[in-house]
C-alpha positions in Angstrom: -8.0 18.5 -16.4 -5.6 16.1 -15.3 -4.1 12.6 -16.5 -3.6 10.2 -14.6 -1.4 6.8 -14.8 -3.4 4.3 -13.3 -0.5 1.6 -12.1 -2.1 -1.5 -11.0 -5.6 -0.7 -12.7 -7.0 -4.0 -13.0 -6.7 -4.5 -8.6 -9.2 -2.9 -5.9 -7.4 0.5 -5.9 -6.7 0.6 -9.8 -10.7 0.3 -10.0 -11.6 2.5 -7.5 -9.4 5.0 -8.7 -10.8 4.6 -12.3 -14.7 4.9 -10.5 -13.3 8.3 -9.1 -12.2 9.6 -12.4 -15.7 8.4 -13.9 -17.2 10.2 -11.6 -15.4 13.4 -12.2 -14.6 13.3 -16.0 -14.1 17.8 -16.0 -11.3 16.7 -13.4 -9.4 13.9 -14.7 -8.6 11.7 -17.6 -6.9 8.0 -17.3 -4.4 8.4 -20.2 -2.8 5.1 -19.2 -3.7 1.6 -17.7 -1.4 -0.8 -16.5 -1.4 -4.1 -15.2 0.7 -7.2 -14.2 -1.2 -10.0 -16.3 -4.9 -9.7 -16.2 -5.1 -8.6 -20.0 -9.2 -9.0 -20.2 -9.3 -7.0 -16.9 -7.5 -4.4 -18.6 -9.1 -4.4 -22.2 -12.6 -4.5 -20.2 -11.1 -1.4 -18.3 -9.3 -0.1 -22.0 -13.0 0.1 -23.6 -14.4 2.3 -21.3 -11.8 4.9 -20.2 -10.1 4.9 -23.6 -6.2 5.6 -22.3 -3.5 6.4 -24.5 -0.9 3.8 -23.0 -1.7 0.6 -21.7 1.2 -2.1 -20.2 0.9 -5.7 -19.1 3.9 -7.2 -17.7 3.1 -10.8 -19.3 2.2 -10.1 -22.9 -0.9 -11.7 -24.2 -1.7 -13.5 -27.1 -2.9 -11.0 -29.1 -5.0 -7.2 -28.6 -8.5 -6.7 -29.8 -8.6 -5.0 -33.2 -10.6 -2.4 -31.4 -7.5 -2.0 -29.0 -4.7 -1.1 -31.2 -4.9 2.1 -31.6 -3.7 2.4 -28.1 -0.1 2.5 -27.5 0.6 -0.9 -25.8 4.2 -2.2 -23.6 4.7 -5.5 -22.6 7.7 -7.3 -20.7 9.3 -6.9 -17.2 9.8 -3.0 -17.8 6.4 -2.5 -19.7 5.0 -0.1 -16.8 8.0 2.1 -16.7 8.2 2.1 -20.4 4.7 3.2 -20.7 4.7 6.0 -17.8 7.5 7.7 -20.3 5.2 7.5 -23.2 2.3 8.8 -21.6 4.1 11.8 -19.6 0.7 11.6 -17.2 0.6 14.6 -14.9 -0.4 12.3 -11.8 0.8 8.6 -11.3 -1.4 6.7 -9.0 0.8 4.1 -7.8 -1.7 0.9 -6.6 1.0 -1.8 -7.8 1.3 -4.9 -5.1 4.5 -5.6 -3.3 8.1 -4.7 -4.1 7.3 -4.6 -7.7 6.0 -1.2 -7.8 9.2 0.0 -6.3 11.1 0.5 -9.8 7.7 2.0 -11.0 7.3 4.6 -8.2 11.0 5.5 -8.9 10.2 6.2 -12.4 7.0 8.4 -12.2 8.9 10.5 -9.8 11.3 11.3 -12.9 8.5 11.7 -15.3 5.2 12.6 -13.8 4.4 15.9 -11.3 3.2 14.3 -8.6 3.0 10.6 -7.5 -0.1 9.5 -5.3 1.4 6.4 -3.1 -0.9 3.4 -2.5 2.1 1.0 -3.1 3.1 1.0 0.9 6.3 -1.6 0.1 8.2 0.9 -2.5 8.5 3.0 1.3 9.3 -0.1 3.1 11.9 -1.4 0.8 13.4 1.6 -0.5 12.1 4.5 1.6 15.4 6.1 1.6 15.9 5.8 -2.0 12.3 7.4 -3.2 12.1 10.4 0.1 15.8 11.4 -1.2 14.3 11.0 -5.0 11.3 12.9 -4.4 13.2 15.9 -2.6 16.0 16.0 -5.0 13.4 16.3 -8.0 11.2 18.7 -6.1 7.9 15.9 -6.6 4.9 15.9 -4.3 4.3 12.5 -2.9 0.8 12.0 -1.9 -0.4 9.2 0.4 -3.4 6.8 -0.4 -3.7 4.6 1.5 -6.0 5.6 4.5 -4.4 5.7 7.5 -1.5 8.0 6.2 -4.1 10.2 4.0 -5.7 10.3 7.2 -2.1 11.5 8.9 -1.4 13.9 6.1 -5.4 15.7 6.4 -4.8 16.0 10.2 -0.7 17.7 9.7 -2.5 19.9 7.0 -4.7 21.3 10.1 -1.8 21.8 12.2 -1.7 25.2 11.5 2.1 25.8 13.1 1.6 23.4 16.1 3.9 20.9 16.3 3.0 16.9 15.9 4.2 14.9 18.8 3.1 11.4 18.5 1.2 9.5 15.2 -1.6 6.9 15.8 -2.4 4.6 13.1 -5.6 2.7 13.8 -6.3 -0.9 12.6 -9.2 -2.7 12.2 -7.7 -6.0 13.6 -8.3 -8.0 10.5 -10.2 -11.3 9.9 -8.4 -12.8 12.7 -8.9 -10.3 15.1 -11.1 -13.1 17.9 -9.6 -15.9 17.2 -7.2 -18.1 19.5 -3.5 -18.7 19.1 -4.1 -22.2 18.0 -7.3 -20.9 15.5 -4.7 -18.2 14.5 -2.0 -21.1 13.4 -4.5 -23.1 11.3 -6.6 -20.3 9.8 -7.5 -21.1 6.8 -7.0 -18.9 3.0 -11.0 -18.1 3.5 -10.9 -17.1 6.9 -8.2 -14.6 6.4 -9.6 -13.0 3.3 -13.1 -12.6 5.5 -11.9 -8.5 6.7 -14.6 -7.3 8.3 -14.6 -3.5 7.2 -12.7 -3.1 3.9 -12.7 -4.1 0.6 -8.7 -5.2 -0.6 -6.7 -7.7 -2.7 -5.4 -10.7 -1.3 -2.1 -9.9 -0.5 -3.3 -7.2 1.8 -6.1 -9.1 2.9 -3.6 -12.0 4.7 -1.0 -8.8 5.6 -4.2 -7.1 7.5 -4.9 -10.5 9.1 -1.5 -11.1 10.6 -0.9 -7.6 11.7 2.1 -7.2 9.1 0.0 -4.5 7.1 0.2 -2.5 10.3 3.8 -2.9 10.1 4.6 -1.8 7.1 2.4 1.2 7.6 4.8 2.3 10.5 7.2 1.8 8.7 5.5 4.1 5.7 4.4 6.6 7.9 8.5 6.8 9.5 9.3 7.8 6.0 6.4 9.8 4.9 6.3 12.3 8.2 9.7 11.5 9.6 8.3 10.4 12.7 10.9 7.8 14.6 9.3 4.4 15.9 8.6 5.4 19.3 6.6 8.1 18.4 4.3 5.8 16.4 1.2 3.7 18.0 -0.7 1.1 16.4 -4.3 1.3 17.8 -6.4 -1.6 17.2 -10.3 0.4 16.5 -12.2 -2.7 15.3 -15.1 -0.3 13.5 -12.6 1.6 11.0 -14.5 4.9 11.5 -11.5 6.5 12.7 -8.5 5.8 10.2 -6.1 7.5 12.5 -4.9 10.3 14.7 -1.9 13.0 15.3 -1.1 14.3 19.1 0.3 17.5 18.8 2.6 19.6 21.4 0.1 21.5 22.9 -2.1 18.6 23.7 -4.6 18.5 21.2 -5.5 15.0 19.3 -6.8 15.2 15.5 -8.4 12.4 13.9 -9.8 11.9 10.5 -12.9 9.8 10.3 -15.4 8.6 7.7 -16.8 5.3 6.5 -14.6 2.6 5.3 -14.5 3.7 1.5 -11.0 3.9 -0.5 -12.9 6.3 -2.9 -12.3 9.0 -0.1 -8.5 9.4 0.4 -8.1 8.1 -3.4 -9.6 11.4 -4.0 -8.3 13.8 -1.8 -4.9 12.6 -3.1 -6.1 13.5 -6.7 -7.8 16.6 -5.6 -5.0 17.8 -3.9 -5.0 20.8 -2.6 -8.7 20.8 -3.1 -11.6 18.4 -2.1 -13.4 16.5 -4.4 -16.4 14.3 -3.9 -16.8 10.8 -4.4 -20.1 10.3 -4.0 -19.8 7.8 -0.6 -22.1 6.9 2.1 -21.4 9.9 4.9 -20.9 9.3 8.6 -23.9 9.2 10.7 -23.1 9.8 14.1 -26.2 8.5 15.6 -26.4 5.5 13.8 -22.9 4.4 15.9 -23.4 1.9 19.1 -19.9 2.9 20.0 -16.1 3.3 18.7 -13.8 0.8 20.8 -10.2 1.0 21.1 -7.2 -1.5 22.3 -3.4 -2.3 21.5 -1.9 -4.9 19.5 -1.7 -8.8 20.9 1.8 -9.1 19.7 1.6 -12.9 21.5 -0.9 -13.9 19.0 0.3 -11.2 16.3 3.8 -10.6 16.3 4.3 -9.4 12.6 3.7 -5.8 14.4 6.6 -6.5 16.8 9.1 -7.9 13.9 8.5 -4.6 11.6 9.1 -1.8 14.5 12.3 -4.3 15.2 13.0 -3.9 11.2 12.5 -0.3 11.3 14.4 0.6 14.3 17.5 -1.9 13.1 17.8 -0.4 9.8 20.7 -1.3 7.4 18.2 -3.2 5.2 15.9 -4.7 7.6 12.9 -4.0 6.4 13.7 -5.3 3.0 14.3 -8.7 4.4 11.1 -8.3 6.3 9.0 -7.4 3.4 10.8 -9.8 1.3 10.2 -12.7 3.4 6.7 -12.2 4.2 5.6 -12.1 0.6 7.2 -14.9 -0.2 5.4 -16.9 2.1 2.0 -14.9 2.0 2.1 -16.3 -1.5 2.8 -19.8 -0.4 -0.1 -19.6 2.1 -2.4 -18.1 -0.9 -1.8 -20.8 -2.8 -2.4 -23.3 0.4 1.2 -24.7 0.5 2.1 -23.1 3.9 -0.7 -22.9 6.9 -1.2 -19.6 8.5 1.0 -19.8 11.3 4.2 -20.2 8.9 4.3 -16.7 8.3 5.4 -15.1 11.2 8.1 -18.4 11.6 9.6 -17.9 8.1 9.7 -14.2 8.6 11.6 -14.2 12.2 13.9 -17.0 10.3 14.9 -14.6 8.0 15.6 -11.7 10.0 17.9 -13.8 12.0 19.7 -15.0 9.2 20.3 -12.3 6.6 23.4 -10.6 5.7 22.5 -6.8 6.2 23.3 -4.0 3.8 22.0 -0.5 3.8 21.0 -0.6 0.0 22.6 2.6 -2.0 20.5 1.7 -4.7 17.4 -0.3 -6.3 19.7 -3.1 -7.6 20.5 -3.3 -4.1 17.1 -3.4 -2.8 16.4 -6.2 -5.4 19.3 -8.4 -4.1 18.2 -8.1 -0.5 14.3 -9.1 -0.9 15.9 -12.3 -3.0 18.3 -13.3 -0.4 15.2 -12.2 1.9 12.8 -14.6 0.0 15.3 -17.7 0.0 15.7 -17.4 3.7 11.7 -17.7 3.9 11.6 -21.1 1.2 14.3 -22.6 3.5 12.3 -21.8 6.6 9.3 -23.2 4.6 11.6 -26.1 3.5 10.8 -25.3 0.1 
């Protein structure tokens, strides 16, 4: 038996992780819950799993009387505060955005092993967590898909060595339409993906090729694999959710239907296999698996994050930074669609690099990121 600290429990990996350990309660046990500010998501998700620690960032008005015998945080540090009162073997990391860096920082000082769905604490302070991890001796397990995907196909390896990493992508919502379409897309077109089932944030990033991005840039720091030994392959069907060439020729891929559940609980299982209970692969039933590179013309997120990772010296901070900043401005319909590679090349061009020796440093970067974006935006 295993606890697990669910970070970011009330989002679409929070609740798929939660359906994984329902589904294997001899396995694991949820002994903490933690979300930014959807407090009825969380009591909803308190009542059933029954955790010992629970943390909203924005406190509510008051907990259910039924509620307060669990040990509760509240406040900018609540989630790190609560993953050193619940000393959870596992910490599933699923927080959106730079915010989960602190908290991925913190679980690697207080919990075994950390499972990594937050893709941006590895964009933004990649340096900072890989040196963590290996100083304190933690496992770091990926999540999200594409890198579980990686890590299953290196497991395989069996001595031979990798070569080149191929990170498939759907495409996104966007993935047809023209430049101009592409410019005034609007908040419900872009949340429209066609394979998988995400938040919002990571909805847009998927539909302006960013995601894809950052995941080079996650998978640099995760299997230290330089840039030009990474490909983005657009594979429209999300069968495949990616591939390793290794030295002596030989291609590995990873496939299965588009389900979270899957990597979600290989990470947990880790090193053994557990089942989730998903739809399986039927061969047959496939018309075809189609394959073809990024249109950085109509897309060129991609382009601005292997530029970010191959600058260094905080780049991808300012890259991350930026784009959040205005992929909440387009949420919230202030900014079209087309604003978001703009403010993002803005910012690159006009930041003040620093190699960040620490997360206080991180934090200063993504601000002076996120006010070169509202100026682009002329907010």
């Amino acid at each position: 038996m295993r606890t697990v600290a669910v970070l970011g429990a009330t989002g679409s990996i929070g609740t798929q992780t939660l359906d994984v350990i329902e589904k294997n309660p001899d396995k694991f046990r949820a002994s903490l819950l933690s979300a930014s500010s959807d407090a009825e998501g969380l009591f909803r998700l308190a009542r059933i799993h029954k955790p010992d620690v629970c943390s909203l960032i924005r406190q509510p008005e008051s907990i259910p009387d039924d509620l307060k015998n669990i040990q509760w945080f509240f406040g900018p540090t609540a989630t790190e505060d609560a993953l050193k009162a619940s000393k959870a073997d596992d910490a599933l990391c699923a927080v959106v955005g730079i915010a989960g860096l602190s908290a991925v920082m913190c679980a690697l000082d207080v919990c075994e092993r950390v499972l990594l769905a937050n893709k941006e604490a590895l964009v933004t302070g990649g340096n900072l967590v890989m040196e963590k991890a290996k100083k304190r001796k933690k496992m770091l397990l990926p999540v999200d898909s594409e890198h579980s995907a990686i890590f299953q196909c290196l497991e395989a390896a069996n001595g031979n060595e990798a070569e080149r990493i191929l990170l498939t992508c759907s495409g996104g919502a966007l993935r047809t339409f023209s430049k101009e379409e592409i410019e005034h897309a609007s908040v419900t077109d872009v949340l429209k993906h066609p394979t998988w089932r995400m938040g919002g944030k990571i909805t847009v990033d998927c539909a302006s090729l960013m995601n894809k991005g950052l995941e080079v840039i996650e998978a640099h720091h995760l299997f230290q694999m330089p840039a030009d030994k990474i490909d983005v392959v657009i594979h429209p069907q999300s069968v495949i959710h990616s591939m390793v060439e290794f030295k002596d020729g030989a291609c590995l891929a990873q496939l299965g239907l588009p389900d979270m559940r899957g990597p979600i609980g290989y990470a947990m299982g880790y090193p053994e296999r557990i089942s989730y209970e998903g739809k399986r692969l039927d061969f047959k039933a496939l018309s075809s698996l189609t394959f073809d590179t990024p249109d950085t013309e109509r897309f060129p997120c991609i382009m601005y994050a292997y530029e970010a990772l191959r600058c260094g010296n905080g780049a991808p901070v300012v890259l991350n930074g930026a784009n959040e900043e205005v992929v909440g401005a387009f949420l919230k319909g202030e900014v079209k669609f087309g604003e978001i590679p703009r403010a993002v090349r803005y910012a690159l061009d006009h930041a003040v690099y620093m190699q960040p020796k620490s997360i206080e440093e991180v934090y200063a970067l993504d601000d002076q990121a996120r006010k070169l974006a509202r100026r682009a935006l002329g907010m």
